[in-house]
C-alpha positions as CSV (number, residue, x, y, z in Angstrom):
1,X,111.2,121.1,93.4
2,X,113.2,123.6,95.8
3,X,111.0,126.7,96.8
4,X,107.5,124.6,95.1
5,X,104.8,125.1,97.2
6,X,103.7,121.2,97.2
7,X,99.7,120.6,96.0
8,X,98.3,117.2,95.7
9,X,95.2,116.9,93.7
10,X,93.0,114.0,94.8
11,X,90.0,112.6,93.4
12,X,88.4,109.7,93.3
13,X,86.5,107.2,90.6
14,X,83.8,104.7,90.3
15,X,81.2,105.7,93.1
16,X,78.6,105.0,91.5
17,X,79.0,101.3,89.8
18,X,77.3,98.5,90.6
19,X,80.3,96.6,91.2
20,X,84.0,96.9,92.1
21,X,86.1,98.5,94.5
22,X,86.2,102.5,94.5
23,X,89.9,103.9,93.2
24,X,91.4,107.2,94.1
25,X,94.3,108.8,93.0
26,X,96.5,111.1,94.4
27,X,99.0,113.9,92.2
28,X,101.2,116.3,93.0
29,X,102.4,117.9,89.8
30,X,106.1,119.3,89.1
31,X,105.7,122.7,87.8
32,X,108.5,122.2,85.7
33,X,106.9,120.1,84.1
34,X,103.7,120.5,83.0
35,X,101.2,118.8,81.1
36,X,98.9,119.7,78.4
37,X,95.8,118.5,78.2
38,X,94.2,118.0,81.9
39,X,90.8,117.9,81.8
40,X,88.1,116.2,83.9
41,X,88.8,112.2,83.1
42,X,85.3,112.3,81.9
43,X,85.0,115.0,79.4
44,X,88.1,113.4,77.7
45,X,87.9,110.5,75.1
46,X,89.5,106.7,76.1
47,X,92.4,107.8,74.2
48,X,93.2,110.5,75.4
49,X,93.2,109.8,79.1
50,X,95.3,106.8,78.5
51,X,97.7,108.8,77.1
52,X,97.6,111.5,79.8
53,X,97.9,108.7,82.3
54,X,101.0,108.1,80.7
55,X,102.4,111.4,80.8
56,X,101.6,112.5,84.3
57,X,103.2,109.0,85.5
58,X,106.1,109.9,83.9
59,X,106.3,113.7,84.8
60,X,104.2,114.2,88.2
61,X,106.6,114.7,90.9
62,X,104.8,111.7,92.9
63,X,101.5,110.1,92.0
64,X,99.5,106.9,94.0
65,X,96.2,105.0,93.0
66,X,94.5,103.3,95.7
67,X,91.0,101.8,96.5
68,X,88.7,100.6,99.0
69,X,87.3,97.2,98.5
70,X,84.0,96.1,98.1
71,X,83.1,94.8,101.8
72,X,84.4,98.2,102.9
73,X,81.9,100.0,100.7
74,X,79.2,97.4,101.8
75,X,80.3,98.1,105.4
76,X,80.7,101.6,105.8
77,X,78.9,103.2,102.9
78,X,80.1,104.6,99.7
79,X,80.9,107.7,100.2
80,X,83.6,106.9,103.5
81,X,85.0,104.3,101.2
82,X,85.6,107.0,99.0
83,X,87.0,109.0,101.4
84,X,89.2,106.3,102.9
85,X,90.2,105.7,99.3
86,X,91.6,109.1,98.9
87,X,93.4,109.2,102.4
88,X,95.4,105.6,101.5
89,X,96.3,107.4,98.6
90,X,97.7,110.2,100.2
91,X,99.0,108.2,102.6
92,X,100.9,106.6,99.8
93,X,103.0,109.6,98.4
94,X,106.4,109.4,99.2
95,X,106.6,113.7,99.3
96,X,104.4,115.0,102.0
97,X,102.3,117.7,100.5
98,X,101.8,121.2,101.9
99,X,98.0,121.4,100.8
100,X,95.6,118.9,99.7
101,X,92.9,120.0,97.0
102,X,90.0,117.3,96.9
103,X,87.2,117.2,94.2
104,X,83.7,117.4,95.6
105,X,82.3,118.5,98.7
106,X,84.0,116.5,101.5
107,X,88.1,115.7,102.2
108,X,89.4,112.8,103.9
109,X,91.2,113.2,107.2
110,X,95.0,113.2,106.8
111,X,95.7,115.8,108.6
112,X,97.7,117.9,106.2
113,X,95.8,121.3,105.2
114,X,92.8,120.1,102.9
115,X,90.1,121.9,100.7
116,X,87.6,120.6,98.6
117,X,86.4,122.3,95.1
118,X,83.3,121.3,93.4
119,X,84.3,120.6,90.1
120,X,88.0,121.0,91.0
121,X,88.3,118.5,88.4
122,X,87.8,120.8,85.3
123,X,89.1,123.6,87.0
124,X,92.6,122.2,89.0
125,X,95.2,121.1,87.2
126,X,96.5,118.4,90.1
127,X,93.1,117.3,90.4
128,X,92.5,116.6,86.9
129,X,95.5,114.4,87.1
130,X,94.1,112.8,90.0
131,X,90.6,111.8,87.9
132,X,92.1,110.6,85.0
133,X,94.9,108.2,86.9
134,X,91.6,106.7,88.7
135,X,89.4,106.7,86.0
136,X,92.4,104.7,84.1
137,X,92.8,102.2,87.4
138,X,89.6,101.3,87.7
139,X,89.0,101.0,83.9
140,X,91.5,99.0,83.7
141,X,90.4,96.6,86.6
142,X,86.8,96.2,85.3
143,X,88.7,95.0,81.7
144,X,89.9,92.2,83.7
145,X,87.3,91.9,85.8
146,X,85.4,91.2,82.3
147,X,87.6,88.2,81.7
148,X,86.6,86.7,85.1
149,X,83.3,87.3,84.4
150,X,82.3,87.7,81.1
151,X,78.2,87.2,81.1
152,X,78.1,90.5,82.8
153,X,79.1,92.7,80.3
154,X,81.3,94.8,82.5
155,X,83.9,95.6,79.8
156,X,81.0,97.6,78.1
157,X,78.9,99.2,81.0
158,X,81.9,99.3,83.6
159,X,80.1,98.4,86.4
160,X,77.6,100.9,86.0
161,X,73.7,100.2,86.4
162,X,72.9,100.1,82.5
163,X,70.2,97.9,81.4
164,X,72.6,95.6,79.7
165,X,73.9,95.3,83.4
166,X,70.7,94.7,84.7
167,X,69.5,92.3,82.9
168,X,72.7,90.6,83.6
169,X,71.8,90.7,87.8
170,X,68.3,89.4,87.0
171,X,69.7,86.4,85.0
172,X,73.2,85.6,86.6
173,X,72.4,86.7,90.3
174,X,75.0,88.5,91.5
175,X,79.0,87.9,91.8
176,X,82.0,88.6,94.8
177,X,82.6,92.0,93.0
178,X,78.6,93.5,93.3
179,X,78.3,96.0,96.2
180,X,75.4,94.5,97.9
181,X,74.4,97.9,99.7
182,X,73.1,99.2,96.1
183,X,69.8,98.8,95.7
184,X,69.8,97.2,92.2
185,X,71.8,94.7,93.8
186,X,70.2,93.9,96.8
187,X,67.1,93.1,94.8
188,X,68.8,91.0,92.5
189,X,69.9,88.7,95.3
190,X,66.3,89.0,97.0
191,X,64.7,87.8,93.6
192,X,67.6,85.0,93.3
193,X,66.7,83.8,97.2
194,X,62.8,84.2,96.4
């Protein structure tokens, strides 16, 4: 670690769902170590970003996951629930890094040095890390999610507006975990109240 000049890759997961808090992940990777593989979370299989997951828990020099919740997206928009997703992250490292490289087109305010990269995903290593640790979270939570309610479907769609999903909103109304600032959403509960 002596004389590395300390990157943490951040990016977030799950903006656009229907349902469910937004994760973000945070990475700083140990040069020593790295890891083959990293790749945007989405152009990789199930599989393989579980297993990845693994290996940069086990050989990042610090990693964090973190989210913002559902009334906080509801409250103060997506995208700045995104961004305060990203910054509790940060926040969460236990090594302060020198530079913060954020995927996208905006960077949450931590005050360290920050730059964002479109598509830093498929293009920065730390970043990549970052995707696939949130992808993995919030994967995850939608699995169990599933098991608390099953007659959505979320296990398949994740959240997303599919038409499985859909259909599910039109017939079930809507649950605690449905952001009621999406559209798709708000109508359901319009049509459940008319």
């Amino acid at each position: 670690m002596k004389n590395q000049l300390l990157i943490c890759g951040v990016d977030e997961a799950g903006r656009g769902p229907l349902a469910s808090p937004v994760y973000a992940a945070a990475v700083i990777l140990d040069d020593r170590r790295p890891i083959e593989g990293l790749n945007d979370s989405k152009k990789l299989s199930e599989k393989q970003r579980n297993s990845l997951a693994l290996e940069i828990k086990q050989y990042a020099l610090v990693w964090a996951i973190a989210e913002a919740s559902v009334e906080e997206i509801d409250s103060i928009n997506i995208l700045r629930a995104s961004l305060l997703a990203m910054r509790r992250a940060i926040e969460m490292l236990q090594i302060r890094p020198h530079e913060v490289l954020v995927d996208g087109l905006y960077c949450p305010d931590t005050g360290l040095p920050s730059r964002a990269i479109v598509r830093g995903d498929s293009s920065v290593a730390s970043i990549s890390a970052a995707s696939i640790l949130a992808k993995t979270a919030r994967d995850a939570a939608m699995l169990l999610l599933h098991d608390i309610y099953p007659q959505y479907g979320f296990a398949a769609h994740k959240g997303y507006a599919t038409g499985a999903h859909l259909a599910a909103l039109r017939m079930h109304g809507i649950s605690a975990e449905h952001r009621r600032s999406f559209r798709p959403v708000r109508e359901a509960l319009e049509q459940k109240k008319g």
